[in-house]
N, CA, C and O atoms as CSV, one atom per row, in Angstrom:
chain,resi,resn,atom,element,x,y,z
A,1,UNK,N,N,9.865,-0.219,-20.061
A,1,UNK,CA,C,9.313,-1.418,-19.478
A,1,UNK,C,C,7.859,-1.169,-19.108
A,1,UNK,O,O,7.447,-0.133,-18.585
A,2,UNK,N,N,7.142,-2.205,-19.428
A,2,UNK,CA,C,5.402,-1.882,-18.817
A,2,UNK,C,C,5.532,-1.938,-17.563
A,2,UNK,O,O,6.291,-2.495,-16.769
A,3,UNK,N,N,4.284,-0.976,-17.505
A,3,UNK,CA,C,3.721,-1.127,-15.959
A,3,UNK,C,C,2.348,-1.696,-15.494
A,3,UNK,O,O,1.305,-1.273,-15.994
A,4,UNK,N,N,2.357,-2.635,-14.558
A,4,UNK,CA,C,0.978,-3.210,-13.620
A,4,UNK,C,C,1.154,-2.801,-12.311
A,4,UNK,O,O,1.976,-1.994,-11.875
A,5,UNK,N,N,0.338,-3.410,-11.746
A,5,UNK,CA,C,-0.280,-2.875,-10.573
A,5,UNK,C,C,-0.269,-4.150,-9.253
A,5,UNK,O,O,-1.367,-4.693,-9.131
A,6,UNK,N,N,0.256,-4.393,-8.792
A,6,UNK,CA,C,0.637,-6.019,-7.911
A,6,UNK,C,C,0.125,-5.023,-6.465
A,6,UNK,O,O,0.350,-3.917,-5.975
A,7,UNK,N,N,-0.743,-6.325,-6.190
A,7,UNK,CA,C,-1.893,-6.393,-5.296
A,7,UNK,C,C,-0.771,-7.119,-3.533
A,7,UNK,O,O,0.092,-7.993,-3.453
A,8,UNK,N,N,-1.197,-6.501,-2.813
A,8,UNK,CA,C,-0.224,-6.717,-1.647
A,8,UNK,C,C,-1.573,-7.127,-0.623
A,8,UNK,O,O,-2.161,-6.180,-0.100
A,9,UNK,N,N,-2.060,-8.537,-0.338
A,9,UNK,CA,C,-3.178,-7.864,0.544
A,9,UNK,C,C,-2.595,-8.110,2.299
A,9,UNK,O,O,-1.773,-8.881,2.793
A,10,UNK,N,N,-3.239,-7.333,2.712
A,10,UNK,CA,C,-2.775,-7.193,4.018
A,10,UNK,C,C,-3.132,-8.012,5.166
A,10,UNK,O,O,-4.189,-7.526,5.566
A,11,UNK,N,N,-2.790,-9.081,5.977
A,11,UNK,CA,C,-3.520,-9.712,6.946
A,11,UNK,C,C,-4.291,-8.777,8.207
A,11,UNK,O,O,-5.426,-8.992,8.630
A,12,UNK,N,N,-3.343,-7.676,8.683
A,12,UNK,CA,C,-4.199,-7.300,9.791
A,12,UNK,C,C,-3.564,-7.837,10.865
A,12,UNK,O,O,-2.597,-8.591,10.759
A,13,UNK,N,N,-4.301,-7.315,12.423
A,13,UNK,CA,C,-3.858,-8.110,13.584
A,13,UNK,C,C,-2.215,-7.660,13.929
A,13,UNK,O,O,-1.770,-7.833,15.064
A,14,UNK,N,N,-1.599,-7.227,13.126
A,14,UNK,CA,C,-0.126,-6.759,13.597
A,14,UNK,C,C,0.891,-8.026,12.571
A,14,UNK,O,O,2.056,-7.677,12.380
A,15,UNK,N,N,0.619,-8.898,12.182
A,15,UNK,CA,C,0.807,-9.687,11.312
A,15,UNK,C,C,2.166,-9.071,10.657
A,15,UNK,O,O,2.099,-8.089,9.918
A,16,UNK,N,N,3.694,-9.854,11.046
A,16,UNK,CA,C,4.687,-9.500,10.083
A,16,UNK,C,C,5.104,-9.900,8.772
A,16,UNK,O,O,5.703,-10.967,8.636
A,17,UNK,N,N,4.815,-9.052,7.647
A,17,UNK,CA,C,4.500,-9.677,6.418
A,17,UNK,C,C,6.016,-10.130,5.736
A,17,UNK,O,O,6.237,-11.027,4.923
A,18,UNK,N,N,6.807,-9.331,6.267
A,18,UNK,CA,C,8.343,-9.772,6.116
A,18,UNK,C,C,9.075,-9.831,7.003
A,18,UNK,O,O,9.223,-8.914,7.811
A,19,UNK,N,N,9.853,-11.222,7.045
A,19,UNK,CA,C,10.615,-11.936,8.144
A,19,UNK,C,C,11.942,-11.585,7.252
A,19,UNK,O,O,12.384,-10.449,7.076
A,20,UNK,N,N,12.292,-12.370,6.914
A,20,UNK,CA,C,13.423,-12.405,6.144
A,20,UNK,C,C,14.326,-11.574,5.192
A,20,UNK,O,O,13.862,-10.886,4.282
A,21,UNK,N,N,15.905,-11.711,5.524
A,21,UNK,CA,C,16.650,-10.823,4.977
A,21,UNK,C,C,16.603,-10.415,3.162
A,21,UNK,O,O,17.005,-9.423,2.553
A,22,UNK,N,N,16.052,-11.438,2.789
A,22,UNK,CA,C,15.413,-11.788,0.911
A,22,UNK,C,C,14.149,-10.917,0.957
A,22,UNK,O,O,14.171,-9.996,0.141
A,23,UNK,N,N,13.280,-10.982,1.568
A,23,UNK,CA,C,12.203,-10.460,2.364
A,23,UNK,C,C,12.721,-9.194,2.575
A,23,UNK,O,O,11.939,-8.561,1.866
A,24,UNK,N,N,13.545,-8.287,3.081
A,24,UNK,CA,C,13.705,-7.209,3.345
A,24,UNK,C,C,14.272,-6.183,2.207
A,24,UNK,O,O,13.986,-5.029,1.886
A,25,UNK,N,N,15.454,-7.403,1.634
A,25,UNK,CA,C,15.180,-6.485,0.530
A,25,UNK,C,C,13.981,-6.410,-0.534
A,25,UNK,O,O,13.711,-5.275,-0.928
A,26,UNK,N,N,13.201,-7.511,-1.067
A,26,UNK,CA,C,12.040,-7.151,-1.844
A,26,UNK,C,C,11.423,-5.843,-1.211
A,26,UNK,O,O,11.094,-4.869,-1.888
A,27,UNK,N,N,11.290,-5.931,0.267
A,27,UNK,CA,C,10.365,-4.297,0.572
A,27,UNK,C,C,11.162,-3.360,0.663
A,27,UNK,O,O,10.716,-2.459,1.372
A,28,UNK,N,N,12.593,-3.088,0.074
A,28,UNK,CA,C,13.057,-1.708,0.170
A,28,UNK,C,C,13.313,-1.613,-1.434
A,28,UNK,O,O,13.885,-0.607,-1.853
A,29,UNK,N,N,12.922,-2.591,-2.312
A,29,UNK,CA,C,12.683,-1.951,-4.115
A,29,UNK,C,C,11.650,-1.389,-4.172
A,29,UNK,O,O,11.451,-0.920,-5.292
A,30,UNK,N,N,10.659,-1.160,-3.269
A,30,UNK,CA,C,9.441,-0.715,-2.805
A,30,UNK,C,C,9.251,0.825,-2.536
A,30,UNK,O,O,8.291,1.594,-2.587
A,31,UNK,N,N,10.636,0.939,-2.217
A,31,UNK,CA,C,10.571,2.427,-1.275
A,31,UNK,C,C,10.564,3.781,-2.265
A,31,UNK,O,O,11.555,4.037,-2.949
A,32,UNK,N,N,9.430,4.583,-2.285
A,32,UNK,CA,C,9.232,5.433,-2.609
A,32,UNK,C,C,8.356,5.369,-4.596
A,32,UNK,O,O,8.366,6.101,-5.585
A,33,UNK,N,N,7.682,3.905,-4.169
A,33,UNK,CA,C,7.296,3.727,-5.310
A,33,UNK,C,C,5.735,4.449,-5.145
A,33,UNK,O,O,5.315,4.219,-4.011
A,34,UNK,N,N,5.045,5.022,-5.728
A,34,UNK,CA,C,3.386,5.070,-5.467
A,34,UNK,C,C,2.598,3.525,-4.966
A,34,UNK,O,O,2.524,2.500,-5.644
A,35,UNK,N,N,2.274,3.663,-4.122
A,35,UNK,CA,C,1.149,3.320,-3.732
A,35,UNK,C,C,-0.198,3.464,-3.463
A,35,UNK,O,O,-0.382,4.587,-2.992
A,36,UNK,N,N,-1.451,2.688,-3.570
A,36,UNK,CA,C,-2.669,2.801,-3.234
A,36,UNK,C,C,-3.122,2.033,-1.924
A,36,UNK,O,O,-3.057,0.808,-2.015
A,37,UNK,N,N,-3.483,2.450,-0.958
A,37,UNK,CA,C,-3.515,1.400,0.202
A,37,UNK,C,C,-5.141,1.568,0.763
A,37,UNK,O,O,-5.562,2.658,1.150
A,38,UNK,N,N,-5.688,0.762,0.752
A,38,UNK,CA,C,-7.361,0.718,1.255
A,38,UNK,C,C,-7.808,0.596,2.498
A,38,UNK,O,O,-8.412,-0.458,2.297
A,39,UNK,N,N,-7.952,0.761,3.328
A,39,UNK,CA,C,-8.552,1.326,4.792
A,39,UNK,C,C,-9.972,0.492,4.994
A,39,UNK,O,O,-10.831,0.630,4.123
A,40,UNK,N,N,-10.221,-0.345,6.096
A,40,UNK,CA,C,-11.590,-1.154,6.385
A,40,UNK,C,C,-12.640,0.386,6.369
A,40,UNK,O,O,-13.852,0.171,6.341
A,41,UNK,N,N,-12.307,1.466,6.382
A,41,UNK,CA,C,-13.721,2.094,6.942
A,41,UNK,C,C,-14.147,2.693,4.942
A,41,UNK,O,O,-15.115,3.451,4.871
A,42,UNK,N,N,-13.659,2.445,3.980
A,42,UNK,CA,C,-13.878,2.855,2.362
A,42,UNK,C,C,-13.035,3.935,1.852
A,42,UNK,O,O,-13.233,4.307,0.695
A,43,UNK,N,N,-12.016,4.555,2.635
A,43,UNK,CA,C,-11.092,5.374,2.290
A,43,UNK,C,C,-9.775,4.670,1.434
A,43,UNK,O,O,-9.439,3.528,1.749
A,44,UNK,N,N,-9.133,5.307,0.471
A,44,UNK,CA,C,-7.985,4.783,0.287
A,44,UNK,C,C,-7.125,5.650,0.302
A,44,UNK,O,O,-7.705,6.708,0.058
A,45,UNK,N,N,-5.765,5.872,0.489
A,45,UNK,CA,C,-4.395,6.913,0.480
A,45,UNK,C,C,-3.753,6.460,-0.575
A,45,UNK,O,O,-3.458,5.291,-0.823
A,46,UNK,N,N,-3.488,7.656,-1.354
A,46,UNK,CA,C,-2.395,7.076,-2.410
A,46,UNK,C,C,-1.130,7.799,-2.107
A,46,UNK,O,O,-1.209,9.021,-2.232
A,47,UNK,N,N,-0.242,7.426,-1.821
A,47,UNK,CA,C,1.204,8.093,-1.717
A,47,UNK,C,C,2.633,7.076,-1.515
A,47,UNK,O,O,2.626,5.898,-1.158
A,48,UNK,N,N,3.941,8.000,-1.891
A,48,UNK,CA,C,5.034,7.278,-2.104
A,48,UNK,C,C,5.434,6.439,-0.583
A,48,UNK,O,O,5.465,7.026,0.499
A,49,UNK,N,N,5.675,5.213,-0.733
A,49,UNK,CA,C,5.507,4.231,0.095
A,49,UNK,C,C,7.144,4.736,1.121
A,49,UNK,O,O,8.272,4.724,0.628
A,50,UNK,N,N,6.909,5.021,2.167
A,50,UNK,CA,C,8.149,5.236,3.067
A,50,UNK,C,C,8.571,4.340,4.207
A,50,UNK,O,O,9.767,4.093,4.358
A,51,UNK,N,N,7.788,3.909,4.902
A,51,UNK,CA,C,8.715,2.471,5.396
A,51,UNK,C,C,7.738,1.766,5.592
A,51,UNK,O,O,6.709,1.971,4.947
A,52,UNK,N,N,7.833,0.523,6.755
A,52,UNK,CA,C,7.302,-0.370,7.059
A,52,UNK,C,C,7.642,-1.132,8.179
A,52,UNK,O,O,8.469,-2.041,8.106
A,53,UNK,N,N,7.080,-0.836,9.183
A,53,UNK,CA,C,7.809,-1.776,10.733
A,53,UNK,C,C,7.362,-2.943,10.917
A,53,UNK,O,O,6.434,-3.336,10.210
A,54,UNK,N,N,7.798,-3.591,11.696
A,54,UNK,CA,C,7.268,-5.234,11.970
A,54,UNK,C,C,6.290,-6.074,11.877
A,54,UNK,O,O,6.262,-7.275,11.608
A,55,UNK,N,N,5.091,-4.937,12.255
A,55,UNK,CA,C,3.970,-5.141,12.349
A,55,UNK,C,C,3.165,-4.623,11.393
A,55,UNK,O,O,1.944,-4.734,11.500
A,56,UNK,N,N,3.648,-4.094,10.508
A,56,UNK,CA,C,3.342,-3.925,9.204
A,56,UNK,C,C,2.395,-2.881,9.206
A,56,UNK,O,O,1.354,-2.752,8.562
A,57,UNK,N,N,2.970,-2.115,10.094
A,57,UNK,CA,C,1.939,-0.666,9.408
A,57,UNK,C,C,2.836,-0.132,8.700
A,57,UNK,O,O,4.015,-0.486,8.699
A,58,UNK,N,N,2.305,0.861,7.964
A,58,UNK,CA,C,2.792,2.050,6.847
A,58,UNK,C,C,2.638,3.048,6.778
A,58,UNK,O,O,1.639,3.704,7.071
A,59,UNK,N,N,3.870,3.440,6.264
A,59,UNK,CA,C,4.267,5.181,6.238
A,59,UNK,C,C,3.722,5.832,4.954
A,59,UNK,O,O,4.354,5.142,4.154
A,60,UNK,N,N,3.030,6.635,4.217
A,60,UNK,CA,C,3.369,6.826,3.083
A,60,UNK,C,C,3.159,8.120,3.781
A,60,UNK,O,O,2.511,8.534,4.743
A,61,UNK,N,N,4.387,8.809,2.450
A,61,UNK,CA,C,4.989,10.231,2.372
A,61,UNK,C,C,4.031,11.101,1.374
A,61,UNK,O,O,3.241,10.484,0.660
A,62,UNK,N,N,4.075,12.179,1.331
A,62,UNK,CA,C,3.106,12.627,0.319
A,62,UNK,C,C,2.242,12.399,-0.134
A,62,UNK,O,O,2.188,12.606,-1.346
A,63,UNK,N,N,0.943,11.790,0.622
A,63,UNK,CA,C,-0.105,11.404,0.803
A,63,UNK,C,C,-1.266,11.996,0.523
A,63,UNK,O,O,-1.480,13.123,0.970
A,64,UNK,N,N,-2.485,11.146,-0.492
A,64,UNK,CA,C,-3.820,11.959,-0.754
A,64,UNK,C,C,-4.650,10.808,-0.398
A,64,UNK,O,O,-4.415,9.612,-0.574
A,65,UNK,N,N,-5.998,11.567,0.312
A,65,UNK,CA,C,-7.030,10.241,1.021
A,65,UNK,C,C,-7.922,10.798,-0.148
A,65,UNK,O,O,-7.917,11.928,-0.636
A,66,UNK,N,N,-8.750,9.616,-0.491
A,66,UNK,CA,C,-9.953,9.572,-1.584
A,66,UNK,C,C,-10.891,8.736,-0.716
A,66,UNK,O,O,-10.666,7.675,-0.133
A,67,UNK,N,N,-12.244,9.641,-0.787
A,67,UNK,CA,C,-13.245,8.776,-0.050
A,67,UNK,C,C,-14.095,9.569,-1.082
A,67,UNK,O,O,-13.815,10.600,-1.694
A,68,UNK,N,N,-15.568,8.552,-1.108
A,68,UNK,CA,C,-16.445,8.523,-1.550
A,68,UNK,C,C,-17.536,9.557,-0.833
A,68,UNK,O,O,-17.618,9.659,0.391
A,69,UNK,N,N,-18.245,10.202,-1.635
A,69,UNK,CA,C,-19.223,11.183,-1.145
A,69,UNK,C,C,-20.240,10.204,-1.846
A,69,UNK,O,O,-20.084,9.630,-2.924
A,70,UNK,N,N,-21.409,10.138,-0.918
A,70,UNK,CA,C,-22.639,10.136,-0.826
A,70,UNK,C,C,-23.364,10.867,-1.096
A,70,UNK,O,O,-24.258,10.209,-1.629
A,71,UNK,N,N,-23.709,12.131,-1.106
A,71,UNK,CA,C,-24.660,13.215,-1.262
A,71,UNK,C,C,-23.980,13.455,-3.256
A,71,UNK,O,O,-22.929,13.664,-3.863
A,72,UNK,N,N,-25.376,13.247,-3.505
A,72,UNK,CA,C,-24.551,14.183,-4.930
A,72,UNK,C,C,-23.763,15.179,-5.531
A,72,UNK,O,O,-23.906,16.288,-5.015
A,73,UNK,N,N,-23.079,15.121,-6.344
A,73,UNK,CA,C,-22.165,15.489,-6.999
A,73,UNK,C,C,-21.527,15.321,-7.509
A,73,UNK,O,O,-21.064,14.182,-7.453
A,74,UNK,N,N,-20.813,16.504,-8.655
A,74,UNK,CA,C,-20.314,15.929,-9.792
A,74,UNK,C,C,-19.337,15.076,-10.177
A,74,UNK,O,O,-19.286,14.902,-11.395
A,75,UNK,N,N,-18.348,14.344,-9.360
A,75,UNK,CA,C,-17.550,13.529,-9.149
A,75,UNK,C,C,-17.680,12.628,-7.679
A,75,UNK,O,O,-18.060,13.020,-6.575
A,76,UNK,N,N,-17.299,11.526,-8.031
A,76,UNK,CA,C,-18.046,10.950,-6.467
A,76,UNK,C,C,-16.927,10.718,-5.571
A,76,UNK,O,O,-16.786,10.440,-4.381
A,77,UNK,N,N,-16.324,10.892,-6.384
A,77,UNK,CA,C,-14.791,10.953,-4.543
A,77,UNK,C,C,-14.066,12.264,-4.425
A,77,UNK,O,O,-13.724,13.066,-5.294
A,78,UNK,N,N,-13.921,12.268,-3.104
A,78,UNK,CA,C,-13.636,13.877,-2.685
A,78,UNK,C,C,-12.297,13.431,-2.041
A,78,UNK,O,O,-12.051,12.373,-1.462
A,79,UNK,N,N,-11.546,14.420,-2.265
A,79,UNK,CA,C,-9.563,14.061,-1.988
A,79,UNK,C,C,-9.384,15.356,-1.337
A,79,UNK,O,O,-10.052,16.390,-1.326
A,80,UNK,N,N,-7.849,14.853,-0.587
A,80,UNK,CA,C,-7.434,16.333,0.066
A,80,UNK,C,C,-5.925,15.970,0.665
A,80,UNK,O,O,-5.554,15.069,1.419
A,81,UNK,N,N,-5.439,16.710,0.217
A,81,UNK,CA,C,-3.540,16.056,0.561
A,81,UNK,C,C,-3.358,15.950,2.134
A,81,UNK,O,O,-3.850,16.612,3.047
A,82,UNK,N,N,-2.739,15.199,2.127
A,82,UNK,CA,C,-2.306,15.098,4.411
A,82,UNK,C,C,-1.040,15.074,4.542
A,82,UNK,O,O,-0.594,15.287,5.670
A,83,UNK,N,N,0.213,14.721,3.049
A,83,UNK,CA,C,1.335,14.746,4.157
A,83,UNK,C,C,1.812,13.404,3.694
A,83,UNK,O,O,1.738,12.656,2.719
A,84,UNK,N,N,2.609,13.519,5.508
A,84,UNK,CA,C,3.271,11.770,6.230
A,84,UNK,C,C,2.236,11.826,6.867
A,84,UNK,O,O,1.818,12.761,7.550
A,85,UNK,N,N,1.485,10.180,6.543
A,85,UNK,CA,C,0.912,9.466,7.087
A,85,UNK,C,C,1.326,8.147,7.807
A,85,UNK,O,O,2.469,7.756,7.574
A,86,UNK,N,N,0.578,7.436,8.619
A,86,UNK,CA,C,1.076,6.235,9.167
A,86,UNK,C,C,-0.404,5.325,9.086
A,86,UNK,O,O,-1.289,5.526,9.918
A,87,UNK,N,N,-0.513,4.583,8.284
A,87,UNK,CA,C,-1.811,3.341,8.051
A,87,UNK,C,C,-1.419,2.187,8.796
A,87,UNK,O,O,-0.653,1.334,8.348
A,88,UNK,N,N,-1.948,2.155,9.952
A,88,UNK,CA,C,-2.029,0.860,11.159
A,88,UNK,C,C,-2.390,-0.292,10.143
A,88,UNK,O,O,-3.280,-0.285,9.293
A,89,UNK,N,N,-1.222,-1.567,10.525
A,89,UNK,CA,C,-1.964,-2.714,10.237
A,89,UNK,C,C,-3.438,-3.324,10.056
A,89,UNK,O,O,-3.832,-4.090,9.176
A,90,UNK,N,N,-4.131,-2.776,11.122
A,90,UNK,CA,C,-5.367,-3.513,11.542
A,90,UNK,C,C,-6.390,-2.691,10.919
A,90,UNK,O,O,-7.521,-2.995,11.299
A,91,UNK,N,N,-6.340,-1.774,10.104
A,91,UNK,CA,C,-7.301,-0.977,9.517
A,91,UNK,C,C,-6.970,-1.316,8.039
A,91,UNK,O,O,-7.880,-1.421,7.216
A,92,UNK,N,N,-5.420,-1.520,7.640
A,92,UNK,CA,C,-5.050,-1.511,6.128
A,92,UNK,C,C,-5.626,-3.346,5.598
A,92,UNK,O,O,-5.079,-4.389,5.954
A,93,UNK,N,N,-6.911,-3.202,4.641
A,93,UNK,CA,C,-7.084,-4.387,3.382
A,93,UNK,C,C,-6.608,-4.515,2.395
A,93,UNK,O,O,-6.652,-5.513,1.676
A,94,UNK,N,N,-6.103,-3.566,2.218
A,94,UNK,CA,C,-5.307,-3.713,0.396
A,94,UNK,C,C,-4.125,-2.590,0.189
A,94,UNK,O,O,-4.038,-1.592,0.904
A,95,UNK,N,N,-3.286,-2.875,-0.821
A,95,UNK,CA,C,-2.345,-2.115,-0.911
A,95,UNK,C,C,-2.192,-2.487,-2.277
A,95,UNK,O,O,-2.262,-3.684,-2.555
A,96,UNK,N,N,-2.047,-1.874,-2.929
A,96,UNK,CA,C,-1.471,-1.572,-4.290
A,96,UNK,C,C,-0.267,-0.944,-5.158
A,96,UNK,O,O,-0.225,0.265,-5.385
A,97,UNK,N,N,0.653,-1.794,-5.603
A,97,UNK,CA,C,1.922,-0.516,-5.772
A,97,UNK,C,C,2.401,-0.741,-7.232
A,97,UNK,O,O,2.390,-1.884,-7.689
A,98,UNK,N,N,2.740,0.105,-7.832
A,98,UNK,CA,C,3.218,0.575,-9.158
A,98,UNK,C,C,4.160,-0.053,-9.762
A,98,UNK,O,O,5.213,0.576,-9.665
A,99,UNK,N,N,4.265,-1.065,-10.375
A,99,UNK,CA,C,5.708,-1.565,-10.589
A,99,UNK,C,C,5.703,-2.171,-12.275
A,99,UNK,O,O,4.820,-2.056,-13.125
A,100,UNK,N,N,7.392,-3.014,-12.380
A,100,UNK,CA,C,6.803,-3.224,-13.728
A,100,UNK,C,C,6.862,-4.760,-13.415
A,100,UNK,O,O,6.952,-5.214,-12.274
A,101,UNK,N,N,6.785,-5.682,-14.840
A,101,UNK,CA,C,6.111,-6.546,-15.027
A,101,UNK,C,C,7.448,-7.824,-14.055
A,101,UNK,O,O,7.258,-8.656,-13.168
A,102,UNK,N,N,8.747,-7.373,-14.822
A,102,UNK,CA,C,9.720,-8.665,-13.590
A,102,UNK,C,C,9.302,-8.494,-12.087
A,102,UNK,O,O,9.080,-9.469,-11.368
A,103,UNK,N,N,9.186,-6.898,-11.560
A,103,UNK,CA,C,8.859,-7.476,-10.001
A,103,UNK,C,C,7.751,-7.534,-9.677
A,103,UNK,O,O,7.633,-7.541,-8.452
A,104,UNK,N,N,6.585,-7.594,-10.370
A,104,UNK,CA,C,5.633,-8.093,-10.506
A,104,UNK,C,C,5.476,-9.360,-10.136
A,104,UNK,O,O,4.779,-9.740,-9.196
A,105,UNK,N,N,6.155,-10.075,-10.907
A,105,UNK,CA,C,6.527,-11.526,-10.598
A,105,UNK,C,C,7.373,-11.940,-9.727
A,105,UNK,O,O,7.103,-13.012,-9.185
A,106,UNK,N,N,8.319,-11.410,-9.429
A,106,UNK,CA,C,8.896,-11.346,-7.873
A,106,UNK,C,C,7.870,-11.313,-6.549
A,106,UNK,O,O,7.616,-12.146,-5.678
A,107,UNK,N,N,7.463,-10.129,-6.782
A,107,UNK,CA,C,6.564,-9.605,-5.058
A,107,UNK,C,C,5.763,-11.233,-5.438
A,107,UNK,O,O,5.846,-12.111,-4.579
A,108,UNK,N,N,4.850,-11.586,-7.048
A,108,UNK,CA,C,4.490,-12.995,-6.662
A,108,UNK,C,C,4.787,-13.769,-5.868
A,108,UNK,O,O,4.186,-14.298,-4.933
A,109,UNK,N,N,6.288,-13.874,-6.475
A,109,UNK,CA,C,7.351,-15.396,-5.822
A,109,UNK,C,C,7.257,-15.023,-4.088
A,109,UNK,O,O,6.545,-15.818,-3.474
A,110,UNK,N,N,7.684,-14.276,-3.522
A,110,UNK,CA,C,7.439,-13.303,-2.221
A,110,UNK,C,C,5.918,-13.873,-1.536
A,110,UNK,O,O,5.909,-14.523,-0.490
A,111,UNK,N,N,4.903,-13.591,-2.147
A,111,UNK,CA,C,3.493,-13.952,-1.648
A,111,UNK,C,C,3.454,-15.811,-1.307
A,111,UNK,O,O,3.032,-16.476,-0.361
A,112,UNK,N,N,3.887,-16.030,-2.150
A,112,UNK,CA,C,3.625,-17.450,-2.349
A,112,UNK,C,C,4.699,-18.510,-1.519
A,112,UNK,O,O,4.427,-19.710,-1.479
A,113,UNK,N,N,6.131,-17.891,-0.760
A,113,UNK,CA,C,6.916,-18.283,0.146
A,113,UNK,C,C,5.804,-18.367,1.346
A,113,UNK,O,O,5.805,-19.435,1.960
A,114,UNK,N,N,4.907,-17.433,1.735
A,114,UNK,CA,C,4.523,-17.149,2.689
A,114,UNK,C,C,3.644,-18.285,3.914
A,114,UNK,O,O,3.242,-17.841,4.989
């Protein structure tokens, strides 16, 4: 099956992005898929997505931060593994997760209840 890339964006503020029991399960086909999640300060974490509480911060497990270097050199983002992480609502703009093309169109249908 192909794979894309379905864009999750994040409100912020503590904002619960899933209410509902339909809703709960769409975010546990989720669990332990790769993710990319983007940070207001230009950092992003990529790691396997591990939970998600009310307020919609996030866990990811096995976690690498990529930030951008400024000063020259030969590649412009500098990485370094951390682990379990926890990405607060109010800092996370984007999230990105690995999937194929039907729940692709699902997490859609999901966005668009909202």
């Amino acid at each position: 099956m192909e794979n894309t890339n379905e864009a999750v964006e994040g409100e912020g503020e503590g904002d619960a992005c899933f209410e509902g029991k339909s809703d709960i399960s769409q975010v546990k086909k989720l669990l332990f898929r790769r993710m990319l999640v983007g940070v207001s300060d230009g950092r992003f974490f990529m790691g396997a997505f591990y939970c998600m509480d009310k307020q919609g911060n996030i866990i990811l497990q096995d976690a690498v931060e990529y930030r951008s270097t400024r000063r020259s050199s030969p590649s412009p983002m500098e990485q370094r593994g951390l682990g379990l992480i926890l990405i607060p609502s109010s800092c996370r703009i984007s999230c990105h997760v690995d999937c194929s093309i039907d729940e692709h169109l699902s997490l859609l249908s999901l966005q668009a209840q909202k």
